[in-house]
N, C-alpha and C positions, 0 to 999 in steps of 0.2 A: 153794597151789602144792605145798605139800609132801604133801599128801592127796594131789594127783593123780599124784605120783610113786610113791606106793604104792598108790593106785589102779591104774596101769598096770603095776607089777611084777606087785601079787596078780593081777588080772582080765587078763591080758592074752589077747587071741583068738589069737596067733600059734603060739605053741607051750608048751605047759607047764613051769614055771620046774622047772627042775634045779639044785636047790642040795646045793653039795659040803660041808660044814663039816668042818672041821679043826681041830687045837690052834693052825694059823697063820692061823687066818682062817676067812672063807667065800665061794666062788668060784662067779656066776651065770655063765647058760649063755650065749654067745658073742650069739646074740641080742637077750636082754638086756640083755646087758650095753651094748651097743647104744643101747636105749633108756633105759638108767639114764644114759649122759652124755650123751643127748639134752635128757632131760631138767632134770639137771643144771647142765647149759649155758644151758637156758630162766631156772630158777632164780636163775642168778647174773647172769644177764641184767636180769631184774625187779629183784633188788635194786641193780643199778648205776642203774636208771632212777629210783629212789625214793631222794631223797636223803637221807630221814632214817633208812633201815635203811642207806645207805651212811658215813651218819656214824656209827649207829652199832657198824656191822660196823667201821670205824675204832677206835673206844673200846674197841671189846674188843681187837682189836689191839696196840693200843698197852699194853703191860702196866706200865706204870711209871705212869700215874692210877691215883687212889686209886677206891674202890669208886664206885657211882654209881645210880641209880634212874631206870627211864622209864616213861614214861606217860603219861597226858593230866590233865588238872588235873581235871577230874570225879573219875578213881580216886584221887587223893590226897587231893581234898578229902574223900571217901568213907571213905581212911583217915586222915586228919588224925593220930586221937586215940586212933590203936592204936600198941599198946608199940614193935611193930618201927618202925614210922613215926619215932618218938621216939627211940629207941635211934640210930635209922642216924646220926643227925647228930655231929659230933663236937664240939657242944657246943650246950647246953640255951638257951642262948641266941639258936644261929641257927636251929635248929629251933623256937621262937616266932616269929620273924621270917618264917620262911618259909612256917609255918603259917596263921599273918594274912597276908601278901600272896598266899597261894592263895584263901583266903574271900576277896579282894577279885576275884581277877583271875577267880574263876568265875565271877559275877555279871558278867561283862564277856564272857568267851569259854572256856565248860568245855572244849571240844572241843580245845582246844591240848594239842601234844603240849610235856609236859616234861620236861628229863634233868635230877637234882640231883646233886652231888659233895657230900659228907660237909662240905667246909669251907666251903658258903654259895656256891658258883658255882651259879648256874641259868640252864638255858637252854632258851628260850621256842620252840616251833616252830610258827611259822602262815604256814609258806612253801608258797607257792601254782606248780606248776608251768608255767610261760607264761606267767605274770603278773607283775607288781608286787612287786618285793620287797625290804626295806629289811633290811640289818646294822644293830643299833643296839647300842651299846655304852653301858651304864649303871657305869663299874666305880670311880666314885668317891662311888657313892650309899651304899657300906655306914658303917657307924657299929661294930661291933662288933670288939672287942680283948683277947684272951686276957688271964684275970688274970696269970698269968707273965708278961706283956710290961708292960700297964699298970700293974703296982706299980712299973716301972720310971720311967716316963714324972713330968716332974715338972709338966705341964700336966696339966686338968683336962678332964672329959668339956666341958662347956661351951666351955670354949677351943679341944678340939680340931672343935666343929662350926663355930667359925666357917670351918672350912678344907673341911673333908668336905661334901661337896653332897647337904646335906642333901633329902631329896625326888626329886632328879634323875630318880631310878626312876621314880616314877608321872609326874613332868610328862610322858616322853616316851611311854612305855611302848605308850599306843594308836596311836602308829605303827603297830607292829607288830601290835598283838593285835586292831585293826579293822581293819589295810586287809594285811598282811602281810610274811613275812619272818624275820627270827631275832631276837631278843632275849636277849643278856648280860647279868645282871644281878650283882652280886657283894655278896654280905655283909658281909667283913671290911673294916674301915675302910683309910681309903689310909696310915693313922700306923701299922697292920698293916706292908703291903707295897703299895707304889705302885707297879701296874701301869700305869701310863700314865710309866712313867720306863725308863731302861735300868737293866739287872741291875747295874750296880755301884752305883747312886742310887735302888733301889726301896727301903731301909729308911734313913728318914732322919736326915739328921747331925743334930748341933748345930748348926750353920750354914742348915741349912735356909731354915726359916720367918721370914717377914720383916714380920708380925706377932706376935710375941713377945718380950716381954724377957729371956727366960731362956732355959735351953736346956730341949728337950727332956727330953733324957736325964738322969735321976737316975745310975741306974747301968750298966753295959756289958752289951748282950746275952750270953748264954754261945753257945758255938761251935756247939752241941745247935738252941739255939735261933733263931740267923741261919741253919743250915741245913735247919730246917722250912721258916722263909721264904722261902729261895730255892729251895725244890723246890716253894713252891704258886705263884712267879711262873713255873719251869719247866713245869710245869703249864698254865700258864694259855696261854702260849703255842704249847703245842702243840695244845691245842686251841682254840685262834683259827686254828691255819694246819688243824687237820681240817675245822673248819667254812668259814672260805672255800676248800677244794678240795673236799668237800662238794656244793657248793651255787651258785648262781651270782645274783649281786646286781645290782641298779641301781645301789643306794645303799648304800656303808658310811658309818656316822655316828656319830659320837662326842660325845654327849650330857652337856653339863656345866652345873654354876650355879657364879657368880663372886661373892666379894666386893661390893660395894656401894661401892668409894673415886670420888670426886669423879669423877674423869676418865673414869668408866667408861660407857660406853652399857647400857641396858635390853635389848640384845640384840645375839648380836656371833658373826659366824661365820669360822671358823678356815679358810684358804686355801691356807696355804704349800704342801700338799704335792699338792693338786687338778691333776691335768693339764689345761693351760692348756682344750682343748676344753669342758669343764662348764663355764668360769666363767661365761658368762650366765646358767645356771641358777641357781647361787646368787645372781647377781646379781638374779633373776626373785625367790628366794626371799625375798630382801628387799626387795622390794620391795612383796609382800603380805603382808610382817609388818608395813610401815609402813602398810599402805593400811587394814588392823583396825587401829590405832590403837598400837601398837607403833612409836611415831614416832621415837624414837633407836636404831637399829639401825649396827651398824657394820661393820668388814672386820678381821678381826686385831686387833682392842682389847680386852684387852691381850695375847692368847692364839693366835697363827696356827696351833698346834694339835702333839699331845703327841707322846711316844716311840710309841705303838700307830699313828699316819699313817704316821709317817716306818719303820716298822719294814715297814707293808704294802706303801707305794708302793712300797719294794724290792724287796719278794719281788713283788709285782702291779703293776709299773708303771702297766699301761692301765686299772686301775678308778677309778671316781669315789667319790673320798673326801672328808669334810671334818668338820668339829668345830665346837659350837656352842654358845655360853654362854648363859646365862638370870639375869639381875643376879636377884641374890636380895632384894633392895627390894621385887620385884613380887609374891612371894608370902609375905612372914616382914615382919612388923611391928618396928619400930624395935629393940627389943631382941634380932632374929632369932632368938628361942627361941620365939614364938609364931607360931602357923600362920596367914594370910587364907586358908581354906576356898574359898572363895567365887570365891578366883581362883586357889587351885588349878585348880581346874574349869574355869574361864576356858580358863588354857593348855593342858590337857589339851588340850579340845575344838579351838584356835585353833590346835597342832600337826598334829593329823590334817587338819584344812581346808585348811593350809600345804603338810602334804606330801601332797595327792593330784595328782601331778606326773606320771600316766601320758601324761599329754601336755601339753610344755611349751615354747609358745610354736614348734611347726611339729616340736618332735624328738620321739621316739617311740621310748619305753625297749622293748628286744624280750628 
């Protein structure tokens, strides 16, 4: 587009550009000028129709996010293992992290486009225009926590994965990346900053955790450093309201694994904040979670679903949202520090078969 804008200034058959230059500028001729915000108009036109230059003509906008990267996961995979690549992250830890789930997720689908942030937010774009398309929120799958915060913490990395949904990312992830849609995924762990809480409850107390015998906290964050924190939850929320105005969804979904306590079902989707109209649907969705053999599935056990529903149903009353847990039994062997491989792969696959919902039971997502 932008060629063809200086295509038709240089070459144009009308009349010959007359350009005045000055120390205040430079002024075309009235003609032209003409067709400069014709075309201009075309311009800005295409990008409102394309919602991922519209998101990210957003991002820059927005000047309070921290710096950021886009592309499609071919050119990253391409630069994995160059210095800037390396350099950009703001710590050597999420840049491995993010390194190896690019080599995984190009072997799946290179052609996605992705934007990374410096702190471990990435986001997956294989939204398809007219089509099918899933919000999926993964933002309690990261495990990684600044040594300034963790020398503080009087739990142990072990301890804290009984809590952090470990995997979460990949069980859901080919939602998005085989059938389409946008994909969140987040790095830093929720004992970081718990984005699925409101901003007075996203760094948590001593009171918190109701698996632990001790407290958290060794010693008190400094004022420096709860304000890092709360500018990467400010953060994150403004870009979850760029991307759903962005973008336009079937499904937002909030992607989580649970504990393993007694009471708990092997699968369990989160409803509280769903306008009443979808609930057959999830009621359809579990029902083909039972029917592959997913046979304890539940409603709200123990989870009806977190601060990021209730934050959007607000701002977005009429979209269909909901939350879903995945008992962590099914994939992590009794000690849940060891991975079942095997059924990884399982739910992967049994996710994408679950959710190809473009048409469900007579409704018809448009």
């Amino acid at each position: 587009m932008i060629k063809k804008i200086i295509s038709k200034i240089k070459f144009s058959a009308l009349t010959p550009i007359l350009l005045h230059i000055s120390k205040k500028g430079i002024s075309i001729n009235l003609s032209e000028r003409f067709i400069l915000f014709q075309l201009l108009e075309e311009l800005n036109d295409k990008v409102e129709e394309n919602p991922y230059l519209n998101f990210l003509s957003i991002l820059n906008y927005q000047k309070s996010f921290e710096k950021t990267l886009s592309g499609t996961v071919e050119k990253f995979y391409k630069k994995r293992d160059s210095y800037y690549f390396k350099r950009f992250f703001k710590y050597n830890e999420i840049y491995n992290d993010v390194k190896d789930e690019i080599c995984e997720i190009f072997n799946i689908n290179p052609k996605i486009k992705l934007t990374i942030f410096k702190s471990g937010l990435l986001v997956y774009d294989n939204y398809n225009i007219k089509d099918f398309n899933v919000l999926l929120l993964t933002l309690h799958a990261g495990k990684f926590v600044p040594n300034n915060i963790k020398d503080k913490f009087t739990i142990s990395d072990d301890e804290r994965r009984t809590e952090e949904d470990i995997l979460s990312d990949k069980l859901y992830r080919n939602i998005v990346l085989k059938q389409g849609g946008i994909w969140v995924n987040d790095k830093m762990s929720r004992f970081y900053c718990d984005l699925n809480r409101s901003k007075d409850e996203c760094i948590y107390s001593n009171a918190y955790i109701n698996g632990f015998n001790k407290n958290i906290w060794e010693k008190e964050l400094t004022v420096k450093e709860k304000n890092a924190i709360l500018k990467f939850y400010d953060d994150f929320y403004l870009l979850l309201k760029s991307i759903v105005e962005a973008y336009s969804f079937n499904i937002i979904f909030d992607g989580h694994t649970m504990r393993d306590e007694e009471t708990r079902p092997n699968i369990s989707f989160g409803t509280h904040y769903i306008p009443k109209f979808y609930l057959p649907i999830v009621t359809s969705l579990r029902k083909r979670m039972t029917a592959i053999g997913y046979e304890d599935c539940g409603i709200n056990q123990p989870y009806e679903g977190g601060h990021i529903l209730s934050w959007i149903s607000k701002q977005y009353p009429s979209v269909f949202i909901f939350s879903m847990e995945i008992n962590k039994k099914l994939y992590l062997y009794p000690d849940r520090l060891k991975i079942k491989d095997e059924n990884i792969k399982k739910i992967e696959d049994d996710l994408v078969t679950i959710f190809d919902i473009q048409e469900e039971e007579g409704y018809r997502f448009k």
